[in-house]
C-alpha positions in Angstrom: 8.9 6.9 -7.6 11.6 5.5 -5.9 14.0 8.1 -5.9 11.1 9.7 -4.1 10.8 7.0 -1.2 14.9 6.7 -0.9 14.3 10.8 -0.7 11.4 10.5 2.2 13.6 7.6 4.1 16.5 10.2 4.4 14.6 13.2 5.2 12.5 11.3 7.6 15.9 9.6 8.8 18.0 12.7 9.3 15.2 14.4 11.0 14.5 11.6 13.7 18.3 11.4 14.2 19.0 15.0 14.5 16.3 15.5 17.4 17.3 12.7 19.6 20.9 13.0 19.1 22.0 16.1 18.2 19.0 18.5 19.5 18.4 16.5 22.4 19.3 19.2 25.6 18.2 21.8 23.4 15.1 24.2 23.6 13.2 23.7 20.3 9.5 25.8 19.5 8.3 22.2 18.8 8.9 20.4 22.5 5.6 19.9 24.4 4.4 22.4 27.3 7.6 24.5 28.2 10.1 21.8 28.1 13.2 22.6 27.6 14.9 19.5 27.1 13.7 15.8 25.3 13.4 14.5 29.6 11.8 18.1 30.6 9.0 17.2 27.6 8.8 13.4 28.9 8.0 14.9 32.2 5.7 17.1 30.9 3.9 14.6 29.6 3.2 12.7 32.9 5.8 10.1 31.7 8.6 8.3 33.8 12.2 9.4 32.2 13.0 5.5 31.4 10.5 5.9 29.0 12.0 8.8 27.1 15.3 6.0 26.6 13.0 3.6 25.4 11.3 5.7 22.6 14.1 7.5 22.1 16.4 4.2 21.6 13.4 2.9 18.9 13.2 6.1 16.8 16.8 6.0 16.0 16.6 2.2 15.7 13.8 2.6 13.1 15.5 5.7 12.1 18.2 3.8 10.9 16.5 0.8 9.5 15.1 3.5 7.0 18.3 4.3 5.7 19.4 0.6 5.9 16.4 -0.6 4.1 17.8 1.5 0.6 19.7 -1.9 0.5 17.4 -4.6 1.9 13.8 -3.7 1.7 12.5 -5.9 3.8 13.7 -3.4 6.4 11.5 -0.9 5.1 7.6 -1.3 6.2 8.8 -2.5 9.8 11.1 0.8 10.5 8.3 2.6 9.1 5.5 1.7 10.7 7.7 1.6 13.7 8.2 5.2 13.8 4.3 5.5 12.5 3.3 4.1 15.6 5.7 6.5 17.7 5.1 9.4 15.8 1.0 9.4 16.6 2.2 8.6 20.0 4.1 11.8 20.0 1.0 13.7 19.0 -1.6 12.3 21.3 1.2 13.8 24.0 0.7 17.1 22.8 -3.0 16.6 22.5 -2.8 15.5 26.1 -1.4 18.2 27.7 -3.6 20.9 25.2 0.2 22.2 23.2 -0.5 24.5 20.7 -1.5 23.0 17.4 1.6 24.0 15.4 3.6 21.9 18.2 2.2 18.8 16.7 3.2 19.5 13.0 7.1 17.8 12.6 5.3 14.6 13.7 2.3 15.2 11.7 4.4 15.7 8.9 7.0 12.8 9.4 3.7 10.3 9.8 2.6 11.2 7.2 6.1 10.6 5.4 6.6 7.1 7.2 3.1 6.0 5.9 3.2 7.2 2.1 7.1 4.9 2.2 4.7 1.9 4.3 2.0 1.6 1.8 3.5 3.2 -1.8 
């Protein structure tokens, strides 16, 4: 099992860090209304572009504290219900503004990943 977990932190890890860092000014299928951009989506959402730092400065924190918490576990319930908590904020943004189900499935799926390493 925890080959497993050390598997979920980096996939989870790696995904968070590729779409705020790497994907950030790009168009994605999964960004909220028409957005085109991580601030276009922010904006879409009603949301001020301060907050889009904010959020996007504490997924890569907790983002990191995955991968850091391979070597001290006491990282590990805090970065992931960090990014629990963000995560279901992400999808009540796309339930907000009606998206498309499908939208709402990388942060389904990463909950979903952050919980099972929280509670297993």
């Amino acid at each position: 099992m925890n080959y497993f977990i050390i598997a979920l932190k980096f996939i989870v890890a790696i995904s968070i860090l590729n779409v705020w860092l790497v994907q950030n000014q790009k168009a994605t299928r999964w960004r909220g209304g028409n957005a085109q951009t991580i601030i276009e989506e922010f904006k879409v959402y009603g949301l001020p572009v301060w907050s889009c730092y904010l959020i996007g400065g504490l997924k890569v924190l907790f983002a990191i504290g995955l991968v850091v918490s391979i070597w001290y576990p006491s990282l590990e319930e805090f970065s992931a219900m960090g990014l629990a908590i963000l995560l279901t904020g992400s999808i009540l943004m796309h339930v907000k503004i009606n998206d498309p189900l499908y939208k709402s499935f990388p942060a389904s799926l990463f909950l979903a990943m952050c919980l099972v390493i929280a509670f297993v």
